[in-house]
ROGULO-599277 format. One record per residue (C-alpha): residue in three letters; x, y, z. Coordinates in Angstrom, 3 decimals, padded with zeros to 6 digits. Example, Ala and Ser with C-alpha at 12.3 -4.5 7.8 and 13.67 -1.06 7.14 Angstrom:
<badrens>
[badren ALA, [012.300, -004.500, 007.800]]
[badren SER, [013.670, -001.060, 007.140]]
</badrens>
This chain:
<badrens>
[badren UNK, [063.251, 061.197, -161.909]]
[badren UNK, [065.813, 058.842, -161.108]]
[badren UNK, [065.310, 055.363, -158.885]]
[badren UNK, [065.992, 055.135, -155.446]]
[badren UNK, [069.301, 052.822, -156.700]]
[badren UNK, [070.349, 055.308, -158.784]]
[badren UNK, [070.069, 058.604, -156.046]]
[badren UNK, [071.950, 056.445, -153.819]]
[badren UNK, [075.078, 055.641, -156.741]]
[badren UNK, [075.102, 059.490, -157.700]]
[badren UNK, [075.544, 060.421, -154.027]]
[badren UNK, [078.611, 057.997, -153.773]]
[badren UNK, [077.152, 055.495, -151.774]]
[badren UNK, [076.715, 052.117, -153.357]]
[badren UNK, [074.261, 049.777, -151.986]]
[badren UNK, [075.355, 046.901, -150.784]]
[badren UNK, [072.763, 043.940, -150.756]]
[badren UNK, [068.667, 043.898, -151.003]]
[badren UNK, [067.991, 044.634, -147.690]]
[badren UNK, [069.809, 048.222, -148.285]]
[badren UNK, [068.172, 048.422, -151.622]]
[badren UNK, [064.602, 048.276, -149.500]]
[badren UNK, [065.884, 050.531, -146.915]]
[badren UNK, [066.459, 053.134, -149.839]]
[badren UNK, [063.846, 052.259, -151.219]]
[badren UNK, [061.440, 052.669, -148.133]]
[badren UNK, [063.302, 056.254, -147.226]]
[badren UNK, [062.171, 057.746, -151.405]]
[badren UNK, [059.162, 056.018, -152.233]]
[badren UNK, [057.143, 056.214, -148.609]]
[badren UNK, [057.229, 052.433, -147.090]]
[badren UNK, [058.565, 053.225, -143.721]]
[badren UNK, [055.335, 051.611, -142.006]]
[badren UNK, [055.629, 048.334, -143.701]]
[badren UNK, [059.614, 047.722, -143.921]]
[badren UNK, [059.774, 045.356, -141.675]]
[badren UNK, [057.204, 043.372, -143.171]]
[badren UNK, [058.786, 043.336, -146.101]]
[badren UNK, [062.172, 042.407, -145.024]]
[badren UNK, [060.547, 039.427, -144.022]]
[badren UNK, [059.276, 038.649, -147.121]]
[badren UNK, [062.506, 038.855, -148.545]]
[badren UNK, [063.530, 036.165, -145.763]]
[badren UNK, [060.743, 034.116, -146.604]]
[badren UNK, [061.388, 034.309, -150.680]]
[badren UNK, [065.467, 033.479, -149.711]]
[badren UNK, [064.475, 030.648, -147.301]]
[badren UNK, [062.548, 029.292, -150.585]]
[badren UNK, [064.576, 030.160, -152.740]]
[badren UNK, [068.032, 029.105, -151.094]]
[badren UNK, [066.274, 025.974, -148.969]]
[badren UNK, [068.352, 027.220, -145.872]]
[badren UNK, [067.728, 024.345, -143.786]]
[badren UNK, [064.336, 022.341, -144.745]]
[badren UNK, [061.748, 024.556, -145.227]]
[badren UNK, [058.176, 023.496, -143.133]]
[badren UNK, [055.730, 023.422, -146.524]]
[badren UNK, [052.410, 024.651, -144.132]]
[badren UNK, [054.775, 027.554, -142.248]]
[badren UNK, [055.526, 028.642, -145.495]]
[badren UNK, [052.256, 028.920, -146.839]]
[badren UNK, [050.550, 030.294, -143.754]]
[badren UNK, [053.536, 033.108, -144.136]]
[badren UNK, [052.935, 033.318, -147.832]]
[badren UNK, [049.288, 034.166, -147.283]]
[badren UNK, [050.201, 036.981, -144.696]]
[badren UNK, [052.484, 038.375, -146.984]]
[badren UNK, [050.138, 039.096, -149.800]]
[badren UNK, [048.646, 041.868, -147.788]]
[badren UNK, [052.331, 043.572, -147.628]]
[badren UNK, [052.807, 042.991, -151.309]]
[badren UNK, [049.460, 044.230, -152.260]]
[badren UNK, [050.216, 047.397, -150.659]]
[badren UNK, [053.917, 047.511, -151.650]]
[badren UNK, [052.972, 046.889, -155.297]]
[badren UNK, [050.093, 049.768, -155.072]]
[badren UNK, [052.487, 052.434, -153.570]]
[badren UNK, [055.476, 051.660, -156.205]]
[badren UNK, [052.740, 051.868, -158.876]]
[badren UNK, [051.243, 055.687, -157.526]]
[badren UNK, [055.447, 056.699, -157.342]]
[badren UNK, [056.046, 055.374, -160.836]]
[badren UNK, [053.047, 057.464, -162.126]]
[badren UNK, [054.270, 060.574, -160.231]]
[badren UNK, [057.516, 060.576, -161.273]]
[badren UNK, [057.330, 059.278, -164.708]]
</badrens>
C-alpha cells in the first residue's frame, strides 16, 4: 500500500504545498468531516511557527486546546489506516 503522496506522484500529479497534501490525504485515508479543522491547525502551527504578525499568547492557547480534539482523532484514524494497509 502506497501513501496518499505517493498515489498522487504515480498518477502524475504532484502536490503542491501541505494544504494539498491534507486534501489527499483526507480523500484516501477518510478525514473529510474534520478537514477543515485541520487546515486550521495547520494555520495555527504556521502562525507559530512563522510569527506572521504578533501572535496573541491566550488566542493561541485557547485554539491550541480546541485543536487537541482534531488531532486526537486525526492521529487515531491515521493509526487504524496504517494498521490496515501495512
Amino acid at each position: 500500500m502506497r501513501c496518499p503522496s505517493h498515489d498522487s506522484e504515480s498518477s502524475g500529479k504532484f502536490v503542491e504545498d501541505d494544504y494539498k497534501n491534507l486534501k489527499v490525504a483526507s480523500h484516501v485515508i477518510g478525514l473529510r468531516d474534520i478537514e477543515k479543522e485541520l487546515r486550521s491547525v495547520h494555520g495555527l502551527r504556521n502562525l507559530l511557527v512563522y510569527g506572521y504578525n504578533k501572535v496573541n499568547d491566550e488566542l493561541a492557547f485557547e485554539s491550541m486546546v480546541k485543536s487537541l480534539k482534531f488531532l486526537r482523532e486525526f492521529s487515531k484514524r491515521v493509526k487504524n489506516w496504517l494498521e490496515k494497509s501495512f
